[in-house]
KEKE-3310 file (N, C-alpha, C; in steps of 0.2 Angstrom, whole numbers, plus 5000, padded with zeros to 4 digits):
npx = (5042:5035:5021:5020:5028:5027:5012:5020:5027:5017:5010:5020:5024:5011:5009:5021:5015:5004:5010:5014:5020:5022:5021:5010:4999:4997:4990:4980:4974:4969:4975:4989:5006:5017:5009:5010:5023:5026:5023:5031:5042:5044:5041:5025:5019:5009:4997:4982:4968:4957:4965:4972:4960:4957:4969:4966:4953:4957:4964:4957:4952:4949:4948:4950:4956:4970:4977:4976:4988:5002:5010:5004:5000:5011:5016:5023:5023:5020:5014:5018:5020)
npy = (4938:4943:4945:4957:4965:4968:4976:4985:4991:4997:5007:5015:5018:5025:5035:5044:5045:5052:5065:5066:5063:5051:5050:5062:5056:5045:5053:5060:5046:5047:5039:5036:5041:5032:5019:5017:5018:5007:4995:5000:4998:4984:4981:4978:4962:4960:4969:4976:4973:4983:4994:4997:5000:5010:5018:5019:5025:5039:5040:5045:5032:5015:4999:4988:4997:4998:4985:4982:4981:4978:4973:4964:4953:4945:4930:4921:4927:4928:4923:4928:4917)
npz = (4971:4987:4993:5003:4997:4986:4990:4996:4987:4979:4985:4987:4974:4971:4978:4974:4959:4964:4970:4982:5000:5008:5024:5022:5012:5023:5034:5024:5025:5039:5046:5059:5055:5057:5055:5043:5040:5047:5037:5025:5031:5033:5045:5045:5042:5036:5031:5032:5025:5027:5029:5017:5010:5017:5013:4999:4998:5003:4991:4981:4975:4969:4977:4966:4957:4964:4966:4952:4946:4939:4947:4954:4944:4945:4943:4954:4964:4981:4997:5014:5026)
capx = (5041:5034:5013:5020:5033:5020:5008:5024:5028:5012:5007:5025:5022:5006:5016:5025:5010:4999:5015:5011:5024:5020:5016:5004:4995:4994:4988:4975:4968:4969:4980:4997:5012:5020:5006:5012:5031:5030:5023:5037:5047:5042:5036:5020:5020:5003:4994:4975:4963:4953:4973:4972:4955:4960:4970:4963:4947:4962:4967:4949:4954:4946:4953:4949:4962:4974:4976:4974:4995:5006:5013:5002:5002:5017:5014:5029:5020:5020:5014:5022:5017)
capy = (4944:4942:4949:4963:4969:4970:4982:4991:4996:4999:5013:5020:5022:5028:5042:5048:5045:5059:5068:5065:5059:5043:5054:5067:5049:5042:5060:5060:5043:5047:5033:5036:5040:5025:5013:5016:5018:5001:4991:5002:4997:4977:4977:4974:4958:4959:4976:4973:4976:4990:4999:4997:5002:5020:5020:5020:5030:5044:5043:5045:5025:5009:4994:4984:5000:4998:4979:4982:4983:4973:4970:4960:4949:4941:4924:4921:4931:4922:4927:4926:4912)
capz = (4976:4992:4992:5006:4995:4980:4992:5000:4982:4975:4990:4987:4968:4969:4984:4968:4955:4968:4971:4990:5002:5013:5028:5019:5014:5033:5036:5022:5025:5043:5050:5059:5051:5059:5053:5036:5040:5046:5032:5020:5033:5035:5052:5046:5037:5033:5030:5033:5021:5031:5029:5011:5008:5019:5006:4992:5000:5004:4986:4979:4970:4969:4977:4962:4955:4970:4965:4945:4942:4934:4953:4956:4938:4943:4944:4958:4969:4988:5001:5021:5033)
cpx = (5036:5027:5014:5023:5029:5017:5012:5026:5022:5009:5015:5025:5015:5006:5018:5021:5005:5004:5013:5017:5020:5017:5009:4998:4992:4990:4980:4969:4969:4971:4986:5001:5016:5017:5010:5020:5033:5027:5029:5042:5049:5040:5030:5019:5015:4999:4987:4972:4960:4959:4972:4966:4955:4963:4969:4958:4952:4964:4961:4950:4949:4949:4954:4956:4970:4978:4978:4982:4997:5009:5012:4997:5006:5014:5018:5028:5017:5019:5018:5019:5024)
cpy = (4942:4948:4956:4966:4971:4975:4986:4996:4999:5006:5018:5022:5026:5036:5046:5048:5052:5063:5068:5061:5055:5046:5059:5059:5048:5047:5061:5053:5040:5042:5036:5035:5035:5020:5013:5015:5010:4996:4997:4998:4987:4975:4974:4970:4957:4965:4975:4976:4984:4994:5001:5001:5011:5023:5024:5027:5040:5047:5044:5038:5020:5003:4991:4991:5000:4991:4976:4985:4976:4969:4964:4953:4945:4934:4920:4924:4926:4928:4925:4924:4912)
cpz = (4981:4991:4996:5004:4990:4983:4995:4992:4975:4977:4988:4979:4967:4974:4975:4962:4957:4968:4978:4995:5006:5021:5029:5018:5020:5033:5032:5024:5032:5050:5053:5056:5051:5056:5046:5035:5042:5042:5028:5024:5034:5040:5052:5041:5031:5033:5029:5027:5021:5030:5021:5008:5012:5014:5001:4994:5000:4996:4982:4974:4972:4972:4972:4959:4959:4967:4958:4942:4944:4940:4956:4950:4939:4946:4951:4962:4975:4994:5009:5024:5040)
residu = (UNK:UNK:UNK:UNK:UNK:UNK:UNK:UNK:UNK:UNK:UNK:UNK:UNK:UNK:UNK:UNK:UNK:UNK:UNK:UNK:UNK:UNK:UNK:UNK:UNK:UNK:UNK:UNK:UNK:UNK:UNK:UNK:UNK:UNK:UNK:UNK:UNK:UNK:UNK:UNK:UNK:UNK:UNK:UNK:UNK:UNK:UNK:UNK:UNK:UNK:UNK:UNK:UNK:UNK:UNK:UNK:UNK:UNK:UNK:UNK:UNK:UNK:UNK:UNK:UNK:UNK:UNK:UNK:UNK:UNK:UNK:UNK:UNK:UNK:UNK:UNK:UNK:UNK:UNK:UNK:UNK)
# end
């Protein structure tokens, strides 16, 4: 699994973990909806840090929480050049 695919489906389960859809997200950690539409969607190949930590900060989490799934365990985990 590809590193963007790992944080596309880490942001999407934790969407359904909150009960919160992908918009309400953007919305709460004050990003555009589009920002987030296009990493689910792969435009953005690489999702910055500062994105992810909106994130978290949106979902009152930790990065170190954010990070702290099995998703990110898999050893075959690559990232995109």
């Amino acid at each position: 699994m590809k590193l963007e695919q790992a944080i596309t489906q880490r942001i999407y389960d934790l969407c359904k973990e909150y009960e919160i859809s992908p918009n309400k997200l953007a919305s709460m950690a004050g990003m555009p909806a589009g920002s987030l539409k296009s990493i689910f969607y792969g435009k953005s190949k690489n999702p910055g840090t500062r994105t992810i930590l909106d994130l978290c900060q949106a979902l009152n989490i930790t990065i170190y929480d954010f990070f702290n799934d099995k998703l990110f365990k898999d050893e075959m985990l690559e990232g995109s050049y």
